[in-house]
Legacy VTK file of the C-alpha trace (Angstrom):
# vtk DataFile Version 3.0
C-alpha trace
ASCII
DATASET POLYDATA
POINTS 378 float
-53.500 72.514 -34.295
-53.501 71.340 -30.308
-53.462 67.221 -31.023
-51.573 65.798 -33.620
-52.345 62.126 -34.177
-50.106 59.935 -36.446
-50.843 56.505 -37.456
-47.189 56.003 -38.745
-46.501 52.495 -41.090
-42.903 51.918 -40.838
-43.135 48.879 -42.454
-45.271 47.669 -45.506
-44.811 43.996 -44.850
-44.903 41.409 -42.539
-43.621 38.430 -40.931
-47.177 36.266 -40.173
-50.126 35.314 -42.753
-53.040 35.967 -41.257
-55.768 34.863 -43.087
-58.345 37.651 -42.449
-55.651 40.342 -42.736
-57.029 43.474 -43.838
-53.925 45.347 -44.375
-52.907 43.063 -47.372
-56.159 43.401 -49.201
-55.888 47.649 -48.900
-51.922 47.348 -49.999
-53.641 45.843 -53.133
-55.402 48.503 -54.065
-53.471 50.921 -52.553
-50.998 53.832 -54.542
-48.482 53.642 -52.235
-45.289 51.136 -53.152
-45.321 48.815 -50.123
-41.949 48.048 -50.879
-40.589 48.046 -47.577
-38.779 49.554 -44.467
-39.409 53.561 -44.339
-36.591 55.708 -45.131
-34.671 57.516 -42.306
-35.418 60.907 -44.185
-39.137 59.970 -44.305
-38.883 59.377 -40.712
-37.175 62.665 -40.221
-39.955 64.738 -41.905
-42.450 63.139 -40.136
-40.986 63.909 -36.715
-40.267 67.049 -37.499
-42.900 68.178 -39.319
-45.079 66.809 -36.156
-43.675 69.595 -33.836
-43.909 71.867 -36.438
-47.597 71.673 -36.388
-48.666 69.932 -32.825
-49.309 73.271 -29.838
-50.584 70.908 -27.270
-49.689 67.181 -28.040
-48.238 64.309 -30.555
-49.215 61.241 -30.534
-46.997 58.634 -32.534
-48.654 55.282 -33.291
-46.831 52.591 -34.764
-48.686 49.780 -37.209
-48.303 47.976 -40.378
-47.698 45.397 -42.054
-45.740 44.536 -38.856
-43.546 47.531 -37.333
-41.195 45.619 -35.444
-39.868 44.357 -38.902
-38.293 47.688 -39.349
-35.594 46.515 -36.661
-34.926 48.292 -33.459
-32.361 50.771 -34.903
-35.002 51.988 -36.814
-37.208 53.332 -33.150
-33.704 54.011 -31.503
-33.203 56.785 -34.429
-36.793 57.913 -33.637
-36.590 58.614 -30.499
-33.599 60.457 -31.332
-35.271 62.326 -33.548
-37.606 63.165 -31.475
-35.211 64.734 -28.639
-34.214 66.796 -31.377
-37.265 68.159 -32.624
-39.638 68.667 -29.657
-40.970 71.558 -28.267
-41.321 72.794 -24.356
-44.812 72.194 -23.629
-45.531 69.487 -26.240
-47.113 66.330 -24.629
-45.568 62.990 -26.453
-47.606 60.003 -26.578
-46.176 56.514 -28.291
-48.318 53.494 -29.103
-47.537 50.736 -30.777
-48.897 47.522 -32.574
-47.462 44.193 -33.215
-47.745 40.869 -33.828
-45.224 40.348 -30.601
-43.217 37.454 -32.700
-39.703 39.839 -32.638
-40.226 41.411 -29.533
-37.158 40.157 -26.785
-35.510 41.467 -24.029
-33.883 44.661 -25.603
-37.074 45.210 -26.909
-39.031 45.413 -24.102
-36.522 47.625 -22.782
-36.748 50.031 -25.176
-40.743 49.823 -24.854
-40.431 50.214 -21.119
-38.098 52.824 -21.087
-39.824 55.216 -23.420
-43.233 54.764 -22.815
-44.876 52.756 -25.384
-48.493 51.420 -24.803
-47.881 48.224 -26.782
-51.115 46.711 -28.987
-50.572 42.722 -29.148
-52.928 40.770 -31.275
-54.301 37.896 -29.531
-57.136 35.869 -30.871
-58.752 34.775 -27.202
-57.172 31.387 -26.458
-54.902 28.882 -28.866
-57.249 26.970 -30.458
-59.083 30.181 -32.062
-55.669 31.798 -32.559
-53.935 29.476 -34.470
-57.050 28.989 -36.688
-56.015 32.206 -38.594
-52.922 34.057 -37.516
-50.629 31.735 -39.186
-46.563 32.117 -39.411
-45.455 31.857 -43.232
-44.972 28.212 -43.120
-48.030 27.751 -41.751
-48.130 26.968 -38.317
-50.219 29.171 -35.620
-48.463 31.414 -33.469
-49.897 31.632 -30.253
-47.444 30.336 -28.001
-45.135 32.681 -29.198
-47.641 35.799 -28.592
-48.486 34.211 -25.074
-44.266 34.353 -24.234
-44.238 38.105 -25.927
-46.724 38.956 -23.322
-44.920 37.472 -20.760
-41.665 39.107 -21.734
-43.983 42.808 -21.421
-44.887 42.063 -18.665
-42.261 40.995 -16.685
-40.453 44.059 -17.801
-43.713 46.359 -16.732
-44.287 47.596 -20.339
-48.118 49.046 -20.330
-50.125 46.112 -22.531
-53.439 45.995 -24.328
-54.503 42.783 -26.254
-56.730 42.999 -29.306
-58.676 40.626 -30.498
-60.405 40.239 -34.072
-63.919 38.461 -33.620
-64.164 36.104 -36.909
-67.358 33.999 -37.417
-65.835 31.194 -35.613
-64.428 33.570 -32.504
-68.098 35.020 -32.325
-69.052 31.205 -31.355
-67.075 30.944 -28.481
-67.201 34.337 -26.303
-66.883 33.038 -22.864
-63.472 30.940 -23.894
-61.903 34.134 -25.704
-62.562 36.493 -22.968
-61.746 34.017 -19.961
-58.292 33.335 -22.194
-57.090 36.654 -22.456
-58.473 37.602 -18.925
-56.145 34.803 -18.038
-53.034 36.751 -18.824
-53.214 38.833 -16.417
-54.258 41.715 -18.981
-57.072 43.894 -17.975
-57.204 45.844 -21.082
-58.815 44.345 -23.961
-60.478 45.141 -27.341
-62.529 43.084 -29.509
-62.999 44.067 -33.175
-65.058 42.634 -35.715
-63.506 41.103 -38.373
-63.036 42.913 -41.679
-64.023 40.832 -44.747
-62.012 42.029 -48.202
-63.487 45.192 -50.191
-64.569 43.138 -53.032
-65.766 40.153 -51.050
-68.370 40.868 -48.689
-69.364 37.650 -46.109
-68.427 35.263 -48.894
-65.394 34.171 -46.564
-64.406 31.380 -43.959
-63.519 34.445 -41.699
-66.436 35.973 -42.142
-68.915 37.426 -39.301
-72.531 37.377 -39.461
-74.661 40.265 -37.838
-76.842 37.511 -35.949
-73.635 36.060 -34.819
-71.760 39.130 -33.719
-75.137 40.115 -31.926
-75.078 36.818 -30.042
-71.334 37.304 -29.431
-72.126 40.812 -28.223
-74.715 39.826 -25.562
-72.266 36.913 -24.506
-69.464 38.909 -24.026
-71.180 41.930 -22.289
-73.093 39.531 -19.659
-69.419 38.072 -18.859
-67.988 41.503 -18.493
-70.717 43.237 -16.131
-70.557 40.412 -14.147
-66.952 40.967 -13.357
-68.266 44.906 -12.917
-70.533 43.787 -10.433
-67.943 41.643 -8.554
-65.333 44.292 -8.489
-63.054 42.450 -10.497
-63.055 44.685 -12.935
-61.541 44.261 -16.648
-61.386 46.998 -19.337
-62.978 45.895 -22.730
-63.153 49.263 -24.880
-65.926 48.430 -26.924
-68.298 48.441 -23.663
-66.235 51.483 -22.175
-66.720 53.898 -25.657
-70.356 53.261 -24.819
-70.647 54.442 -21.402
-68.169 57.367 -21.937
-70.539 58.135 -24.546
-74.149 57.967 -22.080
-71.793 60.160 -19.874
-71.631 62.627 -22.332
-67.492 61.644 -22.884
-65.122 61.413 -26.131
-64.884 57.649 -26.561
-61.576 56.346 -27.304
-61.269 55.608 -30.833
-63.056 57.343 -34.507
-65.298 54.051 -34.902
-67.324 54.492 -31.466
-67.367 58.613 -31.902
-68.817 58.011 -35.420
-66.636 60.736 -36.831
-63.934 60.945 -39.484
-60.072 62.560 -39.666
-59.506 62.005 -36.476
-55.651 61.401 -37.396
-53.376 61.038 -40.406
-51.960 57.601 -41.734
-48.288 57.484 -43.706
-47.156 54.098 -44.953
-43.438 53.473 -45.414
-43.125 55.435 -48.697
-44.488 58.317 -46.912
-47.758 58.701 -48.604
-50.409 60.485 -46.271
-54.049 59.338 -46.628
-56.863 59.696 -44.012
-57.955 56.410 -42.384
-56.118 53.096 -42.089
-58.989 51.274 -43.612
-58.542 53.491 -46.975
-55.066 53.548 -48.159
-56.015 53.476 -51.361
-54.878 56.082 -54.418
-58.495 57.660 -54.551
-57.771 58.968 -50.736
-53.902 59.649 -51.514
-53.383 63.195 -49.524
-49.953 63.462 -51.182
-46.409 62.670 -49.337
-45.546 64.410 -46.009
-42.552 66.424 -48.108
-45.344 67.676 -50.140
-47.276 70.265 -47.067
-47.537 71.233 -43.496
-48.957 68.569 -41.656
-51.757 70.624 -40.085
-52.903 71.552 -43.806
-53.519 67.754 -44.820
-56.745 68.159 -43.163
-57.713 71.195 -45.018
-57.151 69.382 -48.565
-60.300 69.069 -50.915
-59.852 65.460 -50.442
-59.877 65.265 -47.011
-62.619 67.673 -46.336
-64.644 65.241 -48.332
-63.518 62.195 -46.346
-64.516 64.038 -43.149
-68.000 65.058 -44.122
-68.925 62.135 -46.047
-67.876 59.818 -43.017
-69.448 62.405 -40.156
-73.355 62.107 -42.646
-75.787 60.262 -40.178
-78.207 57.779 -41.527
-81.669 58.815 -40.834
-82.050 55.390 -39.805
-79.543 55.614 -37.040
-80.959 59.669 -36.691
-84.343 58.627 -35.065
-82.822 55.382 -33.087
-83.201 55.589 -29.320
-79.819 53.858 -29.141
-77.958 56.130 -31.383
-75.986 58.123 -28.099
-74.131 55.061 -27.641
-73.634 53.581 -30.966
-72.936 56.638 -33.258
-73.619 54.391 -36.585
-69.706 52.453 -35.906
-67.152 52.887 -38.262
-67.724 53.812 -41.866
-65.778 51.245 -43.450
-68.808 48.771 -41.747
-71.709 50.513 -44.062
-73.284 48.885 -46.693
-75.581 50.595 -49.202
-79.613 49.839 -49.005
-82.400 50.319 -51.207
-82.713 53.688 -49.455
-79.419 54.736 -48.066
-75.860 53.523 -46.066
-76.168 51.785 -43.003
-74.103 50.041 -40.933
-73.705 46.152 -42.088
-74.159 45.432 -37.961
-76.786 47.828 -37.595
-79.312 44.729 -36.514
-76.473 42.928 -34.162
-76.031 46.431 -32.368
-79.668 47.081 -32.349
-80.143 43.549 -30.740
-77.492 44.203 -28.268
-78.397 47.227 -27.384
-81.489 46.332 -26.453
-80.491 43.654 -24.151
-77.499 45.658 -22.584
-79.281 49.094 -22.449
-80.631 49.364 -18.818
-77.281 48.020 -17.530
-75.089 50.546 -20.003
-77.219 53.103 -17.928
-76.365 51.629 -14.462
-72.757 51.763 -15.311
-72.494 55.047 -16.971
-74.553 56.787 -14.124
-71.989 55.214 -11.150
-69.407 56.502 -13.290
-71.323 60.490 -13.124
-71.242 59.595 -9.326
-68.225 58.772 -9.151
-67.042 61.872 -11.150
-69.154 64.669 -9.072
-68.058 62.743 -6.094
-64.303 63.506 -7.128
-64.885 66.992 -8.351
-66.344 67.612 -4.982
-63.354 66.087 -2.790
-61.078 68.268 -4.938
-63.339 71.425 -4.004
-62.694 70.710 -0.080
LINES 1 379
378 0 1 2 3 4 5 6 7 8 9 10 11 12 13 14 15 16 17 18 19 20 21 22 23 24 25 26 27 28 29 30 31 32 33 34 35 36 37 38 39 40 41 42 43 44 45 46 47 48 49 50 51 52 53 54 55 56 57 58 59 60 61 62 63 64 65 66 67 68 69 70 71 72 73 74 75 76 77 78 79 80 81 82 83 84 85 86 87 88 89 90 91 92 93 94 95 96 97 98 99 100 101 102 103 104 105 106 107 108 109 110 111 112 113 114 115 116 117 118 119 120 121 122 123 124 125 126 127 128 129 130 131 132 133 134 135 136 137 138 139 140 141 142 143 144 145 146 147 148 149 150 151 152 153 154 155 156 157 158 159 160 161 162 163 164 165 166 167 168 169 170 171 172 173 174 175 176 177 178 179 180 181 182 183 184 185 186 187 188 189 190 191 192 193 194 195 196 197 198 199 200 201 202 203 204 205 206 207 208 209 210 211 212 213 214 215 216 217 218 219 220 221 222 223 224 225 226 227 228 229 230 231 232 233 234 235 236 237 238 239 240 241 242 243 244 245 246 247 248 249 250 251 252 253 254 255 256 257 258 259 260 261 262 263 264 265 266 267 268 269 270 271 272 273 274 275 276 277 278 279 280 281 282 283 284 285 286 287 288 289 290 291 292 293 294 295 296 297 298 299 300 301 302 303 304 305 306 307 308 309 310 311 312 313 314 315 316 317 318 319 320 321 322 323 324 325 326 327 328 329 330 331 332 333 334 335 336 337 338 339 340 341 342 343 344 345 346 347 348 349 350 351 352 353 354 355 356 357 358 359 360 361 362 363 364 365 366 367 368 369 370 371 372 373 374 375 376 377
């Protein structure tokens, strides 16, 4: 296969208790032991067995649970495994997201050094923060996420903050995005808070489609205003969109609307084909079990793929579906008549209040882009 793409859990635990986490209500129900730190053997067949089946590229991401908790030793021996096993031509990529609440000087040497694009969770500014993302003992931890940042940054380490929009977050756009603006970041991503698979908006977390639509329209008005002034920040969620009027591969599965776009292997080395379903009905079997490349042709995963790539016929016949794609599978809820997206309305309502300046944006950017092709001609 040309692109490899790993979604590697090094660690099935974590150091902070966030109350919307996610990851702790899929370890529940999930096959795989969560026992803790991944075994250097594990590791070993994973790295290896990447090279063995990547032509063009790997891309290693690192999540959790919290990675850093599998210590520094624990990348150190990765990247030496990864000397050893790649292949002339091979393009590496590393990613990597944390929490930030381990990360120190060696650390963000080590980051700097070998390339990691480093994912730090921060919920806008401290007050919305520190209303979920709790350390055990129950105190927030935003100031120490806001000196993590600091530390990447003064050591140059390439930085993207993410940001989980809860029902409370979706109140306050304008003090979320002016917060992490602050920083100094310009690359930001806001995702909609999951609510637990057997709970659905029964929770203090939990987001509203009205609200998230209102959020949306918020957020979008503060960001093409900096567009317009030239001060110019990334948010991905508005980006995927205008890649996608451009006729562009968006930047993650949820805005492409397509499933299997990469593998996911928790600590005990258990393979299964989306982060969001971990779970022992989507077990692919351990990476000692098969060729990497052939995880994608199993039964199971062929039936993950096609079942997440089926198109609503709601979301067939809407005028907005280009730039929306129906969102990520693990959002759909089942109707009277079929499964739909649970934000379907919020993106509808968005949409409709964005549209004409998604065009204006994505049609600069075609400018821009036959305007380069043509300098590169002369």
């Amino acid at each position: 296969m040309n692109t490899l793409n790993l979604l590697i859990k090094p660690a099935s635990l974590c150091n902070i208790r966030c109350r919307y986490c996610f990851y702790a209500d899929v370890s529940a129900h999930a096959e795989h032991s969560g026992s803790g730190i991944m075994a250097g053997e594990t590791l070993e067949r994973i790295v290896s067995g990447a090279f063995e089946a990547a032509e063009e590229q790997v891309i290693f991401g690192f999540q959790g649970g919290e990675p850093t908790l599998a210590g520094l030793d624990f990348f150190r021996h990765f990247i030496e495994l990864e000397k050893k096993y790649e292949k002339p031509g091979v393009r590496i990529s590393h990613t990597i997201q944390t929490n930030g609440l381990l990360l120190d000087e060696a650390w963000a040497d080590f980051l700097r050094e070998n390339r990691f694009l480093v994912g730090l969770s921060m919920d806008g500014n401290k007050e919305l923060h520190d209303r979920f993302r709790l350390d055990p003992s129950g105190k927030g931890t935003y100031r120490k996420v806001r000196n993590a940042l600091s530390l990447l940054q003064k050591h140059s380490v390439e930085t993207n903050l993410l940001c989980v929009v809860t029902g409370q977050m979706a109140r306050h756009p304008e003090q979320a995005y002016r917060a992490l603006k602050e920083t100094g970041c310009r690359y930001l991503q806001f995702v909609p808070c999951i609510d637990p698979m057997e709970s659905k908006g029964g929770e203090i977390y939990s987001l509203t489609s009205d609200r998230y639509a209102s959020f949306l329209k918020t957020l979008f008005d503060l960001w093409y205003r900096d567009w317009e002034q030239q001060d110019y920040v990334s948010v991905r969620n508005f980006e995927d969109q205008v890649h996608l009027l451009c006729g562009r591969r968006p930047g993650t599965c949820a805005s492409a609307g397509q499933c299997g776009e990469y593998l996911v292997i928790e600590s005990d080395g258990t393979v299964y084909p989306c982060d969001f379903y971990t779970t022992k009905e989507w077990s692919l079997g351990s990476v000692f079990d098969r060729e990497f490349g052939r995880f994608f042709e199993t039964e199971k995963s062929r039936d993950f793929i096609l079942s997440g790539r089926k198109v609503p016929e709601k979301c067939s016949v809407c005028k907005y579906y280009r730039a929306c794609r129906g969102g990520c599978r693990r959002d759909r809820k089942i109707t009277a008549d079929e499964e739909i997206n649970r934000y379907c309305e919020a993106f509808q309502d968005y949409f409709a209040y964005a549209w004409p300046r998604l065009e204006r944006i994505a049609e600069a950017e075609k400018m821009a882009a036959r305007s380069a092709a043509a300098g590169r001609q002369l």
